[in-house]
mmCIF file of the C-alpha atoms, coordinates in Angstrom:
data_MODEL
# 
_entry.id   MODEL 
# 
loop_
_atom_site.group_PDB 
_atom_site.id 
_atom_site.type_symbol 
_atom_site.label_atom_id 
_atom_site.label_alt_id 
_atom_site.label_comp_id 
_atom_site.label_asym_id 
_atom_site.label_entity_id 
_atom_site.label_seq_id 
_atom_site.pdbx_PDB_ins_code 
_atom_site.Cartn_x 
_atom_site.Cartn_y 
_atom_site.Cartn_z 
_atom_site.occupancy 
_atom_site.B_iso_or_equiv 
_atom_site.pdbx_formal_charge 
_atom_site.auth_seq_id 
_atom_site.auth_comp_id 
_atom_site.auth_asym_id 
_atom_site.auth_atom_id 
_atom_site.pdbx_PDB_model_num 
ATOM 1  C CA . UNK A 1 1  ? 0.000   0.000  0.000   1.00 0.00 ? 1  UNK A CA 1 
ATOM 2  C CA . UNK A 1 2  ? 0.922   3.438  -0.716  1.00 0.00 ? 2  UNK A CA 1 
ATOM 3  C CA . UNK A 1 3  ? 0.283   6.450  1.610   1.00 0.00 ? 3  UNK A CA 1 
ATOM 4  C CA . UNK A 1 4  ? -0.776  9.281  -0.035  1.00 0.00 ? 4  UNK A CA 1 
ATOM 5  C CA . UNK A 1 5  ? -1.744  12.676 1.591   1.00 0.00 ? 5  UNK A CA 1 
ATOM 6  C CA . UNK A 1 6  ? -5.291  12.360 1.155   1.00 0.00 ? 6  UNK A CA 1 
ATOM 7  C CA . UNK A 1 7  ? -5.645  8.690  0.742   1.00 0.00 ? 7  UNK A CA 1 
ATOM 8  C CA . UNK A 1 8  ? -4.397  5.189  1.078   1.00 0.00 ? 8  UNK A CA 1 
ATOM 9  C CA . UNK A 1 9  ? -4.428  2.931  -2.303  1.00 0.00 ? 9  UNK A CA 1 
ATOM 10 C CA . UNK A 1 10 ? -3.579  -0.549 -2.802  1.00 0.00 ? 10 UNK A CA 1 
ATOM 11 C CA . UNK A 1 11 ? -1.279  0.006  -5.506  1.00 0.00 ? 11 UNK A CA 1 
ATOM 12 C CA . UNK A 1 12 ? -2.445  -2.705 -7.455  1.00 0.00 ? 12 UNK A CA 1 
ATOM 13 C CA . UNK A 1 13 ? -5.962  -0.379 -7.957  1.00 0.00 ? 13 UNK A CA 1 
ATOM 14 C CA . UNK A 1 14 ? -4.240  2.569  -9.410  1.00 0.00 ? 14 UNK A CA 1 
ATOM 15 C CA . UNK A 1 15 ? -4.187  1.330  -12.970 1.00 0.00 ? 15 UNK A CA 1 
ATOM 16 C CA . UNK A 1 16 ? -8.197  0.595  -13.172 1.00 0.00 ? 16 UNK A CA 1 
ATOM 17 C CA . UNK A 1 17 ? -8.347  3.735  -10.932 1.00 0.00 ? 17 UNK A CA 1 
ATOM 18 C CA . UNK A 1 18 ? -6.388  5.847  -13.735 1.00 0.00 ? 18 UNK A CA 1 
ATOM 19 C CA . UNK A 1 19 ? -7.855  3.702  -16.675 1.00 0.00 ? 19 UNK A CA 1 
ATOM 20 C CA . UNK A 1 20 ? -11.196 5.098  -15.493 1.00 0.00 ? 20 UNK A CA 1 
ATOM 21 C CA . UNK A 1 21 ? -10.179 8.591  -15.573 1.00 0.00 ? 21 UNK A CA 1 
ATOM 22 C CA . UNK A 1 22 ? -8.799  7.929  -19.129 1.00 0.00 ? 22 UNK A CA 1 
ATOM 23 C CA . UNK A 1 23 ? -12.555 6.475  -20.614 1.00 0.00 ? 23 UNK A CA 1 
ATOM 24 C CA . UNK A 1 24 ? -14.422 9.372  -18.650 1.00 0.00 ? 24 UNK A CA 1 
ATOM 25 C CA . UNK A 1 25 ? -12.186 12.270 -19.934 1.00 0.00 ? 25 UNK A CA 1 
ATOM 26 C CA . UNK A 1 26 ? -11.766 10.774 -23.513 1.00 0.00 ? 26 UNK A CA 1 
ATOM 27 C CA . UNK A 1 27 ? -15.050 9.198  -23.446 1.00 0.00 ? 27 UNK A CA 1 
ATOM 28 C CA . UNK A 1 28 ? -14.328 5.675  -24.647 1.00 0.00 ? 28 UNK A CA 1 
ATOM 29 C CA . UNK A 1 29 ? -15.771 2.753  -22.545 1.00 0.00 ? 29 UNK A CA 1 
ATOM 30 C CA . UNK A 1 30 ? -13.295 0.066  -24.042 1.00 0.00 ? 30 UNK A CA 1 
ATOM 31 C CA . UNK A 1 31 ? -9.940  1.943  -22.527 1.00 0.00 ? 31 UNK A CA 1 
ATOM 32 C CA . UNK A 1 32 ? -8.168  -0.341 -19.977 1.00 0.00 ? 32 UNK A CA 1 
ATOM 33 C CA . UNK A 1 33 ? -4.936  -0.405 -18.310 1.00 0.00 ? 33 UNK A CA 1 
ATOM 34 C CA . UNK A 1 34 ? -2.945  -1.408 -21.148 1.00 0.00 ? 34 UNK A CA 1 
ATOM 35 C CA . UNK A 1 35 ? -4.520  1.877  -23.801 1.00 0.00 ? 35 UNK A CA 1 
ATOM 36 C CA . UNK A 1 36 ? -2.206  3.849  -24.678 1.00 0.00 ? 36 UNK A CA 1 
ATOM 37 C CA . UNK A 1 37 ? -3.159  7.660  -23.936 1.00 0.00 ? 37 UNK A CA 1 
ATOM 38 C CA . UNK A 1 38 ? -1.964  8.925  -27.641 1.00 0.00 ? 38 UNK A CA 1 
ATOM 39 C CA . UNK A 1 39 ? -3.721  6.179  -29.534 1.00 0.00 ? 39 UNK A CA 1 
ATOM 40 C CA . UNK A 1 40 ? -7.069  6.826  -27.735 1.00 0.00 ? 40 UNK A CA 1 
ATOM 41 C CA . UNK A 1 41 ? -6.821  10.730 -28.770 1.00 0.00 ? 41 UNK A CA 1 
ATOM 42 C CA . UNK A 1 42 ? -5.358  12.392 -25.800 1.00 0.00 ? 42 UNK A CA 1 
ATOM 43 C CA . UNK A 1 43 ? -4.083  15.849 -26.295 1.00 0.00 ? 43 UNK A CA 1 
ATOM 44 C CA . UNK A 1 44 ? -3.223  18.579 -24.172 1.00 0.00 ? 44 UNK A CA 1 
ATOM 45 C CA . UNK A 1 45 ? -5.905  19.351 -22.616 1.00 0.00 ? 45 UNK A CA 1 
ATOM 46 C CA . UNK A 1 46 ? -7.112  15.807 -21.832 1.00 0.00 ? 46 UNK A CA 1 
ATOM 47 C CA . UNK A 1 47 ? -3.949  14.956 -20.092 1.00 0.00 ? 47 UNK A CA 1 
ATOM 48 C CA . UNK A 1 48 ? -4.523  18.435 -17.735 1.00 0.00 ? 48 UNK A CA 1 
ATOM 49 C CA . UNK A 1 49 ? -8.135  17.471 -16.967 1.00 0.00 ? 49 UNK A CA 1 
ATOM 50 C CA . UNK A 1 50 ? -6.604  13.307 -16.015 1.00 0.00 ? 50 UNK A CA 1 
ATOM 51 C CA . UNK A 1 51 ? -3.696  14.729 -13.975 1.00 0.00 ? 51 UNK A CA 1 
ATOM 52 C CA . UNK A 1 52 ? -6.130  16.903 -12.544 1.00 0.00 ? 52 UNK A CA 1 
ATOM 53 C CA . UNK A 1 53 ? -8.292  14.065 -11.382 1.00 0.00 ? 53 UNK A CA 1 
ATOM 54 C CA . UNK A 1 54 ? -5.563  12.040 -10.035 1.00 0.00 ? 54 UNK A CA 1 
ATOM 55 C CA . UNK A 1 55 ? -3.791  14.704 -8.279  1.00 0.00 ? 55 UNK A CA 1 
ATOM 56 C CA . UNK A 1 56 ? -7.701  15.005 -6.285  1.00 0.00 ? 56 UNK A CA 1 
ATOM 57 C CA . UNK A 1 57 ? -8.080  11.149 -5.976  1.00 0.00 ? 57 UNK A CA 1 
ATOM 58 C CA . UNK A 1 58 ? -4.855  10.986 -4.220  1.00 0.00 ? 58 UNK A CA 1 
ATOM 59 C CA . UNK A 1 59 ? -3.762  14.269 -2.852  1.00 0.00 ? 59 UNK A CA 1 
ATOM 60 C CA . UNK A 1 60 ? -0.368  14.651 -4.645  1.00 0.00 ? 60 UNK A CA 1 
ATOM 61 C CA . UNK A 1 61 ? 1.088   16.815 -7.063  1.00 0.00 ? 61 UNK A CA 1 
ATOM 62 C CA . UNK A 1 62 ? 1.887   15.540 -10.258 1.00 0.00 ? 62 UNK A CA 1 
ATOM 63 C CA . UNK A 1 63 ? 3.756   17.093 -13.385 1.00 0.00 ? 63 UNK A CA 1 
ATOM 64 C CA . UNK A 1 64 ? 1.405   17.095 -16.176 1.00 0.00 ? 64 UNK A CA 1 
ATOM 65 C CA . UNK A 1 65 ? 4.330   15.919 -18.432 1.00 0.00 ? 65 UNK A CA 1 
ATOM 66 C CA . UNK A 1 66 ? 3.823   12.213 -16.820 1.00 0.00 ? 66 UNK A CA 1 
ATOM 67 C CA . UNK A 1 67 ? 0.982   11.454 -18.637 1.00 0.00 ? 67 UNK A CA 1 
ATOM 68 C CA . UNK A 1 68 ? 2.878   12.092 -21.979 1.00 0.00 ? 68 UNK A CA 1 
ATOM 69 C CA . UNK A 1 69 ? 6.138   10.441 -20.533 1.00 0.00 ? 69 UNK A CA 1 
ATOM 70 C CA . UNK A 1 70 ? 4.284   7.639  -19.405 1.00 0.00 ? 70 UNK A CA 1 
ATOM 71 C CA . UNK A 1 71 ? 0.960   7.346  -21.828 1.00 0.00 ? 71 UNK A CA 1 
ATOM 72 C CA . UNK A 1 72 ? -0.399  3.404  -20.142 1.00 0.00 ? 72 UNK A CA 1 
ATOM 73 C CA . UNK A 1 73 ? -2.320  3.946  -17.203 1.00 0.00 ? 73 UNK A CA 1 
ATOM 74 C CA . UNK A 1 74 ? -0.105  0.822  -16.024 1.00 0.00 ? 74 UNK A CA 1 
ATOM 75 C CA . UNK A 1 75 ? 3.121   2.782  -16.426 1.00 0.00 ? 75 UNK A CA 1 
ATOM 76 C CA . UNK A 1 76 ? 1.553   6.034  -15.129 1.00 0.00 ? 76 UNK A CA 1 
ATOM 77 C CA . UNK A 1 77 ? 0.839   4.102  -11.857 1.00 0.00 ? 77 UNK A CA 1 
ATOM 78 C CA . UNK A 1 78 ? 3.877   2.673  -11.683 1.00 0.00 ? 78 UNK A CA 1 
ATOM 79 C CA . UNK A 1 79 ? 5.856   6.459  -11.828 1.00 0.00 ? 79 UNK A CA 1 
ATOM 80 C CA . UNK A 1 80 ? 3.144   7.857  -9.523  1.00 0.00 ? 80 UNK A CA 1 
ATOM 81 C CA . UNK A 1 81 ? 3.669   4.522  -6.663  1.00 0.00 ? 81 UNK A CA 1 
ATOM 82 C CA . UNK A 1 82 ? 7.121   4.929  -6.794  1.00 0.00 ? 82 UNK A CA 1 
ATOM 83 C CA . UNK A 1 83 ? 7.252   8.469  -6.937  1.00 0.00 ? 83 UNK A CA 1 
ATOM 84 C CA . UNK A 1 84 ? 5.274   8.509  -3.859  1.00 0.00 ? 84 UNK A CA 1 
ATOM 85 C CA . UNK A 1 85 ? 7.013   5.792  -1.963  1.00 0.00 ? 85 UNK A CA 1 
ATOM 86 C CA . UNK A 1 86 ? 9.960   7.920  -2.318  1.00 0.00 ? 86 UNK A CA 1 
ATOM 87 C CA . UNK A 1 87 ? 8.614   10.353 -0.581  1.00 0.00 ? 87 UNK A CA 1 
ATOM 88 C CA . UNK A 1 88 ? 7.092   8.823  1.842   1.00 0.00 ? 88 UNK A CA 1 
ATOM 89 C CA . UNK A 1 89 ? 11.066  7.572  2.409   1.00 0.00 ? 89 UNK A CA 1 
ATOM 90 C CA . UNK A 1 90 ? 12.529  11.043 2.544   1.00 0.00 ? 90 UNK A CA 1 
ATOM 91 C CA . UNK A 1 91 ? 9.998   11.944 4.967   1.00 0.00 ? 91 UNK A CA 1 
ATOM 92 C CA . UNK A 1 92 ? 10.531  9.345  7.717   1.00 0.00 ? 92 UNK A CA 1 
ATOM 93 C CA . UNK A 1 93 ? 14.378  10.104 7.030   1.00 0.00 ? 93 UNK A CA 1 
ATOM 94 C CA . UNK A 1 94 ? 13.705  13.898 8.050   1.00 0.00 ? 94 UNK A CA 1 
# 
């Protein structure tokens, strides 16, 4: 599990969790974990209104630029678990 400020998610949800924001933002039902954001018609705009979602859903800030860097919702969890496990790590450190 991953502690977020806002939540706690089993990692293993976050790439239905982001897959969902993907089919509600592009509006396509038959995006899953494995659709790549570019070949489902993201743009610029799109990835601002999923980053937005997920930065709500889990109370973190998140570059923009990681939906493009990392266009699966699988590898966009993946960045945003480790990412935040990281963190978590610096803080107990301070």
């Amino acid at each position: 599990m991953t502690t977020m400020k806002n939540a706690t998610i089993d990692a293993s949800e976050l790439p239905e969790l982001i897959a969902s924001f993907y089919r509600e933002t592009l509006g396509d039902q038959s995006l899953d974990t494995t659709s790549d954001f570019y070949e489902a018609g993201g743009d610029s705009l799109s990835a601002f209104q999923i980053t937005a979602r997920l930065q709500d859903a889990l109370g973190l800030e998140l570059p923009v630029a990681l939906v493009f860097a990392y266009p699966s919702p699988e590898d966009l969890a993946a960045v945003v678990v480790a990412d935040a496990d990281a963190a978590a790590a610096d803080a107990e450190q301070a």
